[in-house]
C-alpha positions as a printed NumPy array, in Angstrom:
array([[ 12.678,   2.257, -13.122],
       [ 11.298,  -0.137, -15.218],
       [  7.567,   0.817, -16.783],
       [  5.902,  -2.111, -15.012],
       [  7.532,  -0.885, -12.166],
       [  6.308,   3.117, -12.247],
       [  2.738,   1.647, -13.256],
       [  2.859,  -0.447,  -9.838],
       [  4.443,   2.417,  -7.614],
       [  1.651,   4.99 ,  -8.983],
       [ -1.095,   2.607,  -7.943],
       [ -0.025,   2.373,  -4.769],
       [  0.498,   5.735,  -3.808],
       [ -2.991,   6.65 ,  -5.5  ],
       [ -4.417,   3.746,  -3.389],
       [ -2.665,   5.398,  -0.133],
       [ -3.764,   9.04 ,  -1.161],
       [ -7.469,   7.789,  -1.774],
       [ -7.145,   6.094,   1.275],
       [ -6.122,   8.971,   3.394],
       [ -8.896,  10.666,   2.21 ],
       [-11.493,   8.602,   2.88 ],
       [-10.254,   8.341,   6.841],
       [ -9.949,  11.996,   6.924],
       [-13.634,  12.54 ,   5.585],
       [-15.303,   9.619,   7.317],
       [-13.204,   9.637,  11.023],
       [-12.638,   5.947,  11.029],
       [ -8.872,   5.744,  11.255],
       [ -8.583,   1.509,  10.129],
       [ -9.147,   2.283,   6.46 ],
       [ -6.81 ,   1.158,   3.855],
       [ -6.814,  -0.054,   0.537],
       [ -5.629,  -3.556,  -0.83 ],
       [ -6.185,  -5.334,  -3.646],
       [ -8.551,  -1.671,  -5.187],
       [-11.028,  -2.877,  -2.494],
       [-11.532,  -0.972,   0.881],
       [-10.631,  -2.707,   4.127],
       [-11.358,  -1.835,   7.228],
       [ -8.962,  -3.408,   9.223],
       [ -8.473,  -7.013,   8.053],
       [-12.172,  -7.172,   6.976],
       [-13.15 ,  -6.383,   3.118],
       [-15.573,  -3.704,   2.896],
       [-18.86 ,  -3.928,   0.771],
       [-18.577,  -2.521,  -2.983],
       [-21.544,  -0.32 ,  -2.409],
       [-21.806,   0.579,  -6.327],
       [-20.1  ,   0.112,  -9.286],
       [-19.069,   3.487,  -9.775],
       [-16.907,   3.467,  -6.573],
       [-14.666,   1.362,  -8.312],
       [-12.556,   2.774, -11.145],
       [-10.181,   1.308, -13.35 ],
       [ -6.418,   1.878, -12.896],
       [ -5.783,   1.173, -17.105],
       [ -8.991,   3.029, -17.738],
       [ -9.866,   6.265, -15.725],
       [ -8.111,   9.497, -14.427],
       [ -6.883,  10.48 , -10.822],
       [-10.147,  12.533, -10.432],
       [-11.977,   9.057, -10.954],
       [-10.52 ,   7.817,  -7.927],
       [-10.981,  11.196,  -6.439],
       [-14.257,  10.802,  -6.997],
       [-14.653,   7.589,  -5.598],
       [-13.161,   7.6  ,  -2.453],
       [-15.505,  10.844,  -1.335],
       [-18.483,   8.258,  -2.21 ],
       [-16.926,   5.651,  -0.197],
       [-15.583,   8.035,   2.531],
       [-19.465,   9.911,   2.667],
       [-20.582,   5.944,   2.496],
       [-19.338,   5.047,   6.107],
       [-20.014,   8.726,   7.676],
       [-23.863,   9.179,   6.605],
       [-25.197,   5.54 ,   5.821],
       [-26.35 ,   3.26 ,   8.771],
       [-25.313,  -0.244,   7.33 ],
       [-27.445,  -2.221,   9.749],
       [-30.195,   0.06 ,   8.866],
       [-29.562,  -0.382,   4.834],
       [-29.136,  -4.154,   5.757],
       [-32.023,  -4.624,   7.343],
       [-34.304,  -2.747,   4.452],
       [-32.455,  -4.954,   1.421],
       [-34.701,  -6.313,  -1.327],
       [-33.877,  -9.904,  -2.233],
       [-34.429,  -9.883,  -5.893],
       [-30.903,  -9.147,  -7.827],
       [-32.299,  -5.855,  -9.47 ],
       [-34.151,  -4.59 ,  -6.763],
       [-31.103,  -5.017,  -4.513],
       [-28.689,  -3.392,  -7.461],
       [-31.075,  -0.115,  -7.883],
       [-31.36 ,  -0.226,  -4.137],
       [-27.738,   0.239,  -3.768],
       [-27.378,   2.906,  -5.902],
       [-30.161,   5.176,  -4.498],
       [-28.717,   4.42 ,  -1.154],
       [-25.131,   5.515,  -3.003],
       [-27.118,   8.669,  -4.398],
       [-28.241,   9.938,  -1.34 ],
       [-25.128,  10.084,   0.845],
       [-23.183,  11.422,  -1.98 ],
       [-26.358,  14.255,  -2.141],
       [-25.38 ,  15.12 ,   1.591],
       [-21.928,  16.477,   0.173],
       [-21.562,  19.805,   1.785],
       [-21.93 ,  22.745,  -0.144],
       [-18.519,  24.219,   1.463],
       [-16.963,  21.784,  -0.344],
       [-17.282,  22.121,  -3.626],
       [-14.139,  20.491,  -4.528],
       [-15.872,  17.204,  -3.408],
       [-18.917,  18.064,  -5.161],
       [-17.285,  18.788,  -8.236],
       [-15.487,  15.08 ,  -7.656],
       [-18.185,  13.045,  -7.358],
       [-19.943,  14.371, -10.682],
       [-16.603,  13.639, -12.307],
       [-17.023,  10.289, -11.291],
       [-20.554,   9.709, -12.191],
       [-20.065,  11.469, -15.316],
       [-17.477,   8.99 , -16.538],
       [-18.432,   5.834, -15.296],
       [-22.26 ,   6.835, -16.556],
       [-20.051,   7.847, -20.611],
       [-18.509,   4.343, -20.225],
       [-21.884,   2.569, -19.362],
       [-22.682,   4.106, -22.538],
       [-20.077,   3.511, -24.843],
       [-19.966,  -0.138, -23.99 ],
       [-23.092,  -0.66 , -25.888],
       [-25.186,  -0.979, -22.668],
       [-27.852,   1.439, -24.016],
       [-28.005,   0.377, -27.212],
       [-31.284,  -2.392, -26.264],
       [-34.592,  -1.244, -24.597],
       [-33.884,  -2.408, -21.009],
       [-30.04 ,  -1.279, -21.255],
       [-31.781,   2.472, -22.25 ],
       [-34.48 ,   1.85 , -19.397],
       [-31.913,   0.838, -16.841],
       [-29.814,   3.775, -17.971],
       [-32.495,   6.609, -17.648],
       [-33.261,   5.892, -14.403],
       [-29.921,   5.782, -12.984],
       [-29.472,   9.346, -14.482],
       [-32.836,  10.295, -12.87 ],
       [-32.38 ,   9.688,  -9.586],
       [-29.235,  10.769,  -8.836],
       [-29.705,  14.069, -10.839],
       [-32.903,  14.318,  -8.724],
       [-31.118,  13.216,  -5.538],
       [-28.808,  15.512,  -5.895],
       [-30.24 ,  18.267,  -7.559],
       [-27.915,  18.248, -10.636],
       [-28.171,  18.067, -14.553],
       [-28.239,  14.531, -16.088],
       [-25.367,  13.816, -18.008],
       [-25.155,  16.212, -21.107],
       [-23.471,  14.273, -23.446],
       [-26.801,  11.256, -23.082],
       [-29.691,  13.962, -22.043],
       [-31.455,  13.561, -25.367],
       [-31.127,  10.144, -25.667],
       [-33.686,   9.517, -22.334],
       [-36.06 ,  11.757, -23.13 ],
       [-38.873,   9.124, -24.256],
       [-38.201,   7.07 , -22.036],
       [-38.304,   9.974, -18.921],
       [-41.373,  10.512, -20.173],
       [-42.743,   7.325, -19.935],
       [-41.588,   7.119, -16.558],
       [-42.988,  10.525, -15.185],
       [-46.648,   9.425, -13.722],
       [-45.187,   5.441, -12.512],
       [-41.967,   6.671, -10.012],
       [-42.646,  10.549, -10.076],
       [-43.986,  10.904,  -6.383],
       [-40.796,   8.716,  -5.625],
       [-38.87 ,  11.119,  -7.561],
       [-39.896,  13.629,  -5.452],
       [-39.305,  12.214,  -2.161],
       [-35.584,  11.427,  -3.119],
       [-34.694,  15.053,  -2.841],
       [-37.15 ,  15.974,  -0.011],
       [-36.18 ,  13.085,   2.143],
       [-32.343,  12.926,   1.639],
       [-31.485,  13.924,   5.217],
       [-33.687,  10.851,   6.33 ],
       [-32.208,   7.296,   5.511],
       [-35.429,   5.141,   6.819],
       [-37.642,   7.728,   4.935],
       [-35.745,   7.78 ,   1.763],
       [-35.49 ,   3.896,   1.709],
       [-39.364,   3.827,   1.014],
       [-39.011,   5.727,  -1.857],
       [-35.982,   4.008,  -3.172],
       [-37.718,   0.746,  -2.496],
       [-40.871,   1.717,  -4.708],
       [-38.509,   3.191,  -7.776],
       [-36.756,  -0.152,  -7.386],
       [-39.413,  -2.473,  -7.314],
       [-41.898,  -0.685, -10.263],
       [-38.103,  -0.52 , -12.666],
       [-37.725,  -4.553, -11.638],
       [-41.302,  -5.063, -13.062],
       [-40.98 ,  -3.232, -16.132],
       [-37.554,  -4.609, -16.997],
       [-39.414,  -8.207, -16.559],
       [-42.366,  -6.922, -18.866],
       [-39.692,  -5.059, -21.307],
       [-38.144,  -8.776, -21.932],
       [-41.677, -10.403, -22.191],
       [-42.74 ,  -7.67 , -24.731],
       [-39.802,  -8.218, -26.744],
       [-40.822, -12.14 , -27.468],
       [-43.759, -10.942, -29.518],
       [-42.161,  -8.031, -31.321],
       [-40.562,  -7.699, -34.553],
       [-37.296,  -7.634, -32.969],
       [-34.937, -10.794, -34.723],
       [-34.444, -13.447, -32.041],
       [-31.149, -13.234, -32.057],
       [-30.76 ,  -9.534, -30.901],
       [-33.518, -10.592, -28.186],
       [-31.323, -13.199, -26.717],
       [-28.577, -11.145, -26.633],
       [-30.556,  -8.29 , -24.83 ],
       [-31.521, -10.923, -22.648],
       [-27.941, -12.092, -22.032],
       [-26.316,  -8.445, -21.621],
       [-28.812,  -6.853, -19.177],
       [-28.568, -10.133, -17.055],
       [-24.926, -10.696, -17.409],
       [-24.628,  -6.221, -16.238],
       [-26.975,  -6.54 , -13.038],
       [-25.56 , -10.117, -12.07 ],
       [-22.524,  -9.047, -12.196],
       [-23.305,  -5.956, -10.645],
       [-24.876,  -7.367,  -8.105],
       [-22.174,  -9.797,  -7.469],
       [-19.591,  -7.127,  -6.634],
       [-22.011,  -5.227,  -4.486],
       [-22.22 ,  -8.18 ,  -2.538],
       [-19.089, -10.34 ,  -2.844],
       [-17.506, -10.715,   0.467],
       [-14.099, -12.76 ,   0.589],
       [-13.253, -15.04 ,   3.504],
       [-10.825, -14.612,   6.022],
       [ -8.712, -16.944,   7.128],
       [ -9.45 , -17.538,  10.743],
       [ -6.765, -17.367,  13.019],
       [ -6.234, -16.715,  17.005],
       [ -3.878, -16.873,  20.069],
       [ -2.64 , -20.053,  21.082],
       [ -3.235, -20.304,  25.287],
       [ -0.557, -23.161,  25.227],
       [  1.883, -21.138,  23.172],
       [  1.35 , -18.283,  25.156],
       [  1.936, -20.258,  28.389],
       [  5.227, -21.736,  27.283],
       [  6.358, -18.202,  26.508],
       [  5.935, -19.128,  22.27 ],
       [  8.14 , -21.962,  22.568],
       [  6.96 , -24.152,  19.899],
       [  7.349, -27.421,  20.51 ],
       [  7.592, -30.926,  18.167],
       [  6.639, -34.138,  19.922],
       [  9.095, -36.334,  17.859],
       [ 10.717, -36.258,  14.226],
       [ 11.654, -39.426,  13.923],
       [  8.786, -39.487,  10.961],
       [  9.466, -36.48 ,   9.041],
       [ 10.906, -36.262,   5.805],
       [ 11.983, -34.624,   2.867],
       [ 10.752, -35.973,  -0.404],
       [ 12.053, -34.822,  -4.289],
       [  8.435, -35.148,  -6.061],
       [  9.636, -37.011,  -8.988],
       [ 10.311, -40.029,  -6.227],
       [  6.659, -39.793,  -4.98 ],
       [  4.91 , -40.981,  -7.969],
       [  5.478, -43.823, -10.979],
       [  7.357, -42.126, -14.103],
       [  4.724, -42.864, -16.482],
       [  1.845, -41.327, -13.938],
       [  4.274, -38.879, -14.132],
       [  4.079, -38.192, -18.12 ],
       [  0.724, -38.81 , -18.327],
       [  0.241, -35.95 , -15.837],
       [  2.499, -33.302, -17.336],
       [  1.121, -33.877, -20.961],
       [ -2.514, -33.104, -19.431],
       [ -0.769, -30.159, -17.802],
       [  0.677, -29.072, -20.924],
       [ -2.803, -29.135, -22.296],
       [ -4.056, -27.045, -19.648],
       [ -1.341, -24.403, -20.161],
       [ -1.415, -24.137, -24.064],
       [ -5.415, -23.999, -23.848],
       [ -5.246, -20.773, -21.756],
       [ -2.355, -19.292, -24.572],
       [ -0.344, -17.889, -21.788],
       [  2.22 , -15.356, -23.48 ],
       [  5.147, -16.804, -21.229],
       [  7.652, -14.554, -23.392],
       [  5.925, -11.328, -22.336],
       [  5.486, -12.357, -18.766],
       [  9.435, -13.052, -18.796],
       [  9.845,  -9.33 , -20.144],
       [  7.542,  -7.921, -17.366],
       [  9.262, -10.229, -14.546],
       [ 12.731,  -9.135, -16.101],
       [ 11.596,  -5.424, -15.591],
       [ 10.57 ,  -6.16 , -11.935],
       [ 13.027,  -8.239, -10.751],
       [ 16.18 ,  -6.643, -12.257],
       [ 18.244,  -3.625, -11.098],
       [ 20.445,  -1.344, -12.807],
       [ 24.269,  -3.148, -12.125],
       [ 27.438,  -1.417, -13.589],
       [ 29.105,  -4.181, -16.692],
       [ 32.072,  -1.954, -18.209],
       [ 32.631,   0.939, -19.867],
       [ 31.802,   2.016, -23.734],
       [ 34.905,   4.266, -24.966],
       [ 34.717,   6.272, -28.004],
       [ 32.298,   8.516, -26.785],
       [ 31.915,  12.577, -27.141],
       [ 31.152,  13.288, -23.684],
       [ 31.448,  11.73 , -20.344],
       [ 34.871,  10.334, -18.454],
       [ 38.004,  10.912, -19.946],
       [ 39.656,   8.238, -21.297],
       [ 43.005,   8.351, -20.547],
       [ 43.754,   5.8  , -23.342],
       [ 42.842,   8.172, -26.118],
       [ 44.981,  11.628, -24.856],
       [ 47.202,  10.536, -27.122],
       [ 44.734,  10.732, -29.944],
       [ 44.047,  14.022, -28.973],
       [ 47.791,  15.134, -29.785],
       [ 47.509,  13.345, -33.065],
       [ 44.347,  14.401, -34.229],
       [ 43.155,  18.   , -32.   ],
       [ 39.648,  17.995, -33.68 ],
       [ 39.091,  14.569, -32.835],
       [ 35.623,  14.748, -29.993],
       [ 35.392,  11.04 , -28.913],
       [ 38.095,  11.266, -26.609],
       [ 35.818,  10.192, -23.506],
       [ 33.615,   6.862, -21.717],
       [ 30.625,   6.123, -20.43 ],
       [ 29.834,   3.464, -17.564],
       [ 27.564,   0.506, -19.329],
       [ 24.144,  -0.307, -16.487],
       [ 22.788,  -3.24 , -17.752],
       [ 19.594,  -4.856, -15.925],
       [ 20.881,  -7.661, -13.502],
       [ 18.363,  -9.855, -11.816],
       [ 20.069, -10.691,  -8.838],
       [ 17.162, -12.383,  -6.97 ],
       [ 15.563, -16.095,  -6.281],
       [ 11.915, -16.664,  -5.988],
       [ 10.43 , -19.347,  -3.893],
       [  6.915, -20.794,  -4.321],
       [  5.483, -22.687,  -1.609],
       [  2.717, -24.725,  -2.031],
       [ -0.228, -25.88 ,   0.726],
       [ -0.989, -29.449,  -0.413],
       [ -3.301, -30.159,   2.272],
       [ -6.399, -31.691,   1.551],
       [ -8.549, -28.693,   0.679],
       [ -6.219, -27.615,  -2.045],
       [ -6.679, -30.794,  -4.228],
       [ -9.444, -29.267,  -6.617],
       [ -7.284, -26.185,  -7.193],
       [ -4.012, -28.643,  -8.06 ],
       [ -4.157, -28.363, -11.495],
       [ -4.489, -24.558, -11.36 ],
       [ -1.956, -24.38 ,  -8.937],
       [  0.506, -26.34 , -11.169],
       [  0.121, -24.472, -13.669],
       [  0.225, -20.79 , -12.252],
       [  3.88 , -22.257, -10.672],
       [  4.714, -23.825, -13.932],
       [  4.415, -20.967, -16.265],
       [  6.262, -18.589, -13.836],
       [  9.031, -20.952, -13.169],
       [  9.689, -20.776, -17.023],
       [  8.955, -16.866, -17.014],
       [ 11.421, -16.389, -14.109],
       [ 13.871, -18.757, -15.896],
       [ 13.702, -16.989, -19.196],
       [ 14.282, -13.587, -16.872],
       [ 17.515, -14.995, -15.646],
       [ 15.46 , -15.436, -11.993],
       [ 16.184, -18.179, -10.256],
       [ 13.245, -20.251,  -8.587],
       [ 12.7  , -22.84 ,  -6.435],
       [  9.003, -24.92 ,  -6.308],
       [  8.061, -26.613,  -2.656],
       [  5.617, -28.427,  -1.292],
       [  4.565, -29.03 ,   2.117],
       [  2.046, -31.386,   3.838],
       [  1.779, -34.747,   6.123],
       [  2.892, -38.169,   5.707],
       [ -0.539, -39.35 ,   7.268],
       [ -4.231, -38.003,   8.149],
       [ -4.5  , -37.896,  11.852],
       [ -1.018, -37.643,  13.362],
       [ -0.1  , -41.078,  11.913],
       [  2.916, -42.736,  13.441],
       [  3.58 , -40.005,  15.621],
       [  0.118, -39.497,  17.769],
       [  0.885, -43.799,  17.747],
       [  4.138, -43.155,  19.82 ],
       [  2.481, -40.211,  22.041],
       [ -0.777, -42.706,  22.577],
       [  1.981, -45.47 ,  24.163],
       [  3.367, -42.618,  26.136],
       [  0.837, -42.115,  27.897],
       [ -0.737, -38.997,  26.021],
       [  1.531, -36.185,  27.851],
       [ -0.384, -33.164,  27.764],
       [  0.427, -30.488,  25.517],
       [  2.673, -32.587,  23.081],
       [  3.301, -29.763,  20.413],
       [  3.098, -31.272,  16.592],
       [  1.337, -34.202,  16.203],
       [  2.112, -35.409,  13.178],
       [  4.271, -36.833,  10.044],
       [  6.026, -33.746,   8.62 ],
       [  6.269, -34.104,   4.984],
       [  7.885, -31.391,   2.875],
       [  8.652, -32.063,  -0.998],
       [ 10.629, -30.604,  -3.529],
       [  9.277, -29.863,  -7.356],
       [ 12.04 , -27.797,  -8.426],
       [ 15.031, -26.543,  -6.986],
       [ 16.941, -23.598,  -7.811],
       [ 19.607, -25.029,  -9.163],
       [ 17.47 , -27.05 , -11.73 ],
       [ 16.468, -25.909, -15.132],
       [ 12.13 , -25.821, -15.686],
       [ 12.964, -28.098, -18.293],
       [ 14.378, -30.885, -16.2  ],
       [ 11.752, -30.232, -13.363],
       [  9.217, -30.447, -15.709],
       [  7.782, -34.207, -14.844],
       [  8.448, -33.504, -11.116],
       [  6.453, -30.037, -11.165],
       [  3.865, -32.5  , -12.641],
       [  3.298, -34.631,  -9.591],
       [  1.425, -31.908,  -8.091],
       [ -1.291, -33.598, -10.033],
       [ -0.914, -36.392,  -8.03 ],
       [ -4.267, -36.673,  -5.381],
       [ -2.954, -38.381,  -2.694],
       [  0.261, -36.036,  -1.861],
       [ -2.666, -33.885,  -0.414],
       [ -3.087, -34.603,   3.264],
       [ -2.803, -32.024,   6.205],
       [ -0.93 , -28.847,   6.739],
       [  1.592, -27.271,   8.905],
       [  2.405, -24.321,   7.648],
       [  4.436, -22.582,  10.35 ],
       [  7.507, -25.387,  10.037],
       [  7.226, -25.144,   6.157],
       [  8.127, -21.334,   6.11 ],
       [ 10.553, -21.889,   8.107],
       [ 12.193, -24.709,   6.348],
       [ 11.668, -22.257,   2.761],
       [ 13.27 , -19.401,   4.125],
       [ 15.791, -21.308,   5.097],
       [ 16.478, -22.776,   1.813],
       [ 16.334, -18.964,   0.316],
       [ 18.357, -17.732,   2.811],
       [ 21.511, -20.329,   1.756],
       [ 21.514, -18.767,  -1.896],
       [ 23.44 , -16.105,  -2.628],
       [ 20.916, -14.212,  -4.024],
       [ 21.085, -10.359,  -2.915],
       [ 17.046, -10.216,  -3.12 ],
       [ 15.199, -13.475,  -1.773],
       [ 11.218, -13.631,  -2.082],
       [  8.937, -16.064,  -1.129],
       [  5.444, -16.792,  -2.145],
       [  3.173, -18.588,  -0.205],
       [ -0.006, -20.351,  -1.962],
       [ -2.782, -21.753,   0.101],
       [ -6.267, -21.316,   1.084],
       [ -6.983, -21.955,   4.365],
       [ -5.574, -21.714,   7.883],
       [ -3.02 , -24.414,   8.943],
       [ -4.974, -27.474,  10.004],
       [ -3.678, -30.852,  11.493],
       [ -6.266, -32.318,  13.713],
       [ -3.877, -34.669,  15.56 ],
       [ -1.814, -31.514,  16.857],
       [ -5.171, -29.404,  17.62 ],
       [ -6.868, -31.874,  19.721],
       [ -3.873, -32.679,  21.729],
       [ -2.881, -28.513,  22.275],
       [ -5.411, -26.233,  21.523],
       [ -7.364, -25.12 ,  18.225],
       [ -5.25 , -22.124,  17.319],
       [ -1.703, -24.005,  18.461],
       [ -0.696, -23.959,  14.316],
       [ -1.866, -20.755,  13.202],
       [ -0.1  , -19.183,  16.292],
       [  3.14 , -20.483,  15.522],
       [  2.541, -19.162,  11.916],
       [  2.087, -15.837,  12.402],
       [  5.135, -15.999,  14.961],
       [  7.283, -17.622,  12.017],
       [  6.362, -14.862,   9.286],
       [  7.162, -12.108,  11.775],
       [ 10.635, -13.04 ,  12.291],
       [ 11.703, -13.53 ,   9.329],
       [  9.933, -10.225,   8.17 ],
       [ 11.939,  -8.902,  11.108],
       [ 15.212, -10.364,  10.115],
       [ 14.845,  -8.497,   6.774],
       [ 16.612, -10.79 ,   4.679],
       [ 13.611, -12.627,   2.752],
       [ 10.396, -10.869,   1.696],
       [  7.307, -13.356,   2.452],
       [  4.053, -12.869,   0.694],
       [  0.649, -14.325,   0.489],
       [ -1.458, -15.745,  -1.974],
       [ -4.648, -16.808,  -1.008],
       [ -6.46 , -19.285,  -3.016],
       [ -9.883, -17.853,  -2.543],
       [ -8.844, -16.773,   1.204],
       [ -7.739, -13.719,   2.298],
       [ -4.164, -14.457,   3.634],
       [ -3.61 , -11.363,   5.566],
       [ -3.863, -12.621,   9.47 ],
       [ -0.58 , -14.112,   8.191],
       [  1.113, -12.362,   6.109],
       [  1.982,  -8.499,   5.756],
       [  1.555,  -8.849,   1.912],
       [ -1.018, -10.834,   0.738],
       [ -3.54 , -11.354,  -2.475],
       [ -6.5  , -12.985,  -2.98 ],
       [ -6.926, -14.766,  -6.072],
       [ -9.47 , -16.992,  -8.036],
       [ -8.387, -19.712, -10.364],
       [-11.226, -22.248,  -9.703],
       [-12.347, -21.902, -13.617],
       [ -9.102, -20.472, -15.43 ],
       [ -5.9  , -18.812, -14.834],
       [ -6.269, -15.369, -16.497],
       [ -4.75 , -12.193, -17.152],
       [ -5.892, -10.925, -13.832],
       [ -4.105, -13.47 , -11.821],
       [ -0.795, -12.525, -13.469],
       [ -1.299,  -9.248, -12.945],
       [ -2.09 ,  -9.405,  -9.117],
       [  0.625, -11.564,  -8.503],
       [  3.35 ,  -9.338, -10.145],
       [  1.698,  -6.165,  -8.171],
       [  2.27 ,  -8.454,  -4.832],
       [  5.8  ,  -9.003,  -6.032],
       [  6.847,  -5.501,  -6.537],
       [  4.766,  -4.705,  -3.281],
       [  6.296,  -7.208,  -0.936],
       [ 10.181,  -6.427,  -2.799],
       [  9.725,  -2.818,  -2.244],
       [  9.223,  -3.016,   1.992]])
């Protein structure tokens, strides 16, 4: 097993151990992880705090220990409408408020458990050192933002402040003794008593928002250089937006639902004619200098970002490839016998390298499809797109993967020709598809990234991007997957939003597409012979798809992006 591969595996099974825990301790039985944030169900869970959320690269197993008994005593002793409904507006009011709320449930850990106990210190403790060592307390708000998080929760929940930083806050504890110490005080006494402790939390909040604002007025008229002042500015207000970002970030779903004229006809999807549909190779679809003049701005958009392409193809090659027997190395002093040499052995009786050993070299014997929504909501996110596909088509290539690059959208807004020829029909009800399929080709497995370099390109090209109907598309992928001869086949779907063709909705019903989606993906995850994941473009995927990750490449294509889509490859591969 390949490093990239154990790093991947351990993840998962620390994101299915944390997971279990949390449903044990807080009785809700839809919890699971995906994607290091807490669903419940299909629906994203809040972050609550930063400290809930450690860092695979960065922390130990008791971090995430830790931080699944604050997320599991989260759900089982906070009322989220309550907490909702008492939520300051102002970024660092809401931030502290969060915490304190955080602080309290995790002070209702019960004392027969001191196991727990001992895990959520562990947490605190480190996430608290690595607020620290990051340089956050190294200006006056950082320090003042600092000491009060160590405050209240040591006063919460009756515990030490961290040891390592206890000397370091005590000016500024001082200073805040007589403005949040009746506050203080009612942390502790009113634990047990959400609405009660909310007032209190609400006061330490709003008095630490004010003197943060007077801290950063102060600092204009003292000796401090103005270029440490701005960047005191900048780092407090970069930590609590950003904070306050994940506390609050909530990713869409895509919205999906039973078809009543599916279900009626027993699922069988129907297609009113496809006399209109067609297969395109990009490179046709657009002039061969548009075509140059887009792939050298692509190529600009790739070498800005310095993507290390050869180190992607080493972690791809690690992924993708599996141990496959290529010969035997003779000469050896221990393993098989080699027959060939006994003879040497009658010659020459001290002679030890009389046996063989089998030769496993790494064989990637897999194809990788990427399909691409081009309907009209992905047009802003083409050139991202592009060159996320781009850069691992020539990863894949330089693993010995093959890959394949598709398209899929509609030859016309509307329906087109094809709602024409139902309109002289007489409008029959419940037509099926409604529209002008159109599915292209960028690359195709048998063609090298450098030759499908000015077709990839036409991705670029705004007017390719019409409607979408995604259910046929799979299908027609799969079935170009399933043709190789490929042992392992995986497909990657990239879009970011729910089927759509309005021609085909108003004539069935609203959910007719997405219906016959979810019905395609299931049986060919049933067949077994292609894995089929998700990658949602700023959508959460999974009403579609088993295996599914949201990304966000609206500004750049970074390491993070890489990284999640790798983890989604090994996930889906290993079903």
């Amino acid at each position: 097993m390949s490093e990239l591969q154990a790093r991947i595996r351990q993840e998962q099974k620390v994101d299915e151990l944390c997971a279990g825990l949390v449903r044990a301790v807080s009785g809700e039985r839809d919890l699971h992880f995906r994607g290091r944030r807490l669903h419940r169900g299909r629906a994203p869970l809040p972050w609550y705090a930063p400290h809930l959320h450690p860092s695979p690269e960065a922390d130990d197993f008791g971090s995430f220990r830790g931080a699944a008994d604050g997320l599991a005593l989260r759900l089982r002793c906070s009322d989220a409408d309550l907490h909702r409904s008492l939520m300051p507006e102002d970024a660092v009011e809401r931030f502290l408020f969060e915490l304190l709320e955080q602080f309290r449930v995790e002070a209702l850990a019960p004392g027969s458990m001191p196991g727990m106990v001992r895990n959520l210190r562990h947490r605190h403790e480190a996430w608290s050192l690595d607020f620290h060592d990051s340089g956050n307390t190294e200006t006056a708000r950082g320090l003042l933002l600092y000491a009060v998080i160590q405050i209240c929760r040591a006063r919460a929940c009756g515990q030490q402040v961290v040891e390592q930083t206890e000397d370091m806050l005590e000016a500024t504890r001082f200073g805040l003794a007589p403005l949040i110490g009746n506050a203080l005080a009612g942390l502790r006494r009113d634990r047990h008593d959400q609405r009660a402790y909310a007032h209190h939390a609400l006061d330490i909040a709003r008095t630490v928002a004010r003197l943060l604002e007077e801290a950063g007025g102060d600092s204009d008229a003292s000796t401090t250089p103005p270029d440490d002042k701005a960047e005191d500015t900048q780092r407090l207000s970069s930590l609590i937006l950003q904070m306050d970002r994940e506390i609050d970030e909530q990713v869409d779903i895509a919205s999906s639902g039973r078809s009543r004229v599916l279900d009626d006809a027993a699922g069988a999807y129907r297609v009113f004619t496809t006399a209109y549909d067609r297969e395109h190779a990009a490179a046709t679809l657009a002039r061969r200098a548009l075509l140059v003049e887009y792939r050298e701005r692509l190529d600009r958009r790739i070498a800005a970002q310095g993507v290390n392409v050869a180190r992607l193809a080493r972690e791809l090659r690690a992924l993708l490839a599996e141990p496959e027997r290529d010969g035997w190395d003779g000469g050896q002093e221990e393993g098989h016998i080699d027959g060939r040499r006994l003879a040497q052995l009658v010659a020459s009786p001290t002679e030890r390298r009389l046996f063989r050993t089998e030769r496993q070299e790494p064989i990637a014997h897999c194809v990788v499809g990427f399909l691409i929504d081009c309907s009209g909501s992905m047009k802003a996110q083409a050139e991202s797109v592009a060159m996320m596909v781009d850069v691992f088509a020539r990863a894949l290539e330089q693993a010995g993967v093959a890959s394949e690059i598709l398209g899929y959208t509609t030859g016309a807004w509307n329906g087109g020709r094809a709602r024409r020829d139902w309109m002289r029909a007489g409008s029959p009800a419940h037509p099926g598809r409604l529209n002008e399929r159109s599915h292209i080709v960028f690359k195709d497995a048998e063609t090298p990234w450098r030759r499908a370099r000015p077709a990839i390109a036409a991705l670029l090209k705004a007017d390719l991007f019409r409607e979408g109907i995604d259910g046929e598309a799979v299908d027609w992928a799969c079935d170009r997957l399933a043709a190789r001869d490929e042992e392992r086949r995986l497909l990657l779907v990239v879009s970011d939003g729910s089927p759509m063709d309005s021609a085909t909705e108003l004539a069935n019903d609203a959910h007719y597409l997405d219906h016959h989606l979810r019905d395609v993906v299931a049986r060919r995850e049933q067949g077994g012979r292609i894995a089929i994941a998700g990658i949602g473009v700023g959508l959460d995927l999974s009403p579609y798809y088993r295996y599914s990750q949201v990304i966000d490449i609206e500004s750049t294509v970074g390491a993070a992006v890489w990284r999640d889509v790798l983890a989604l490859m090994a996930t889906a591969l290993r079903r």
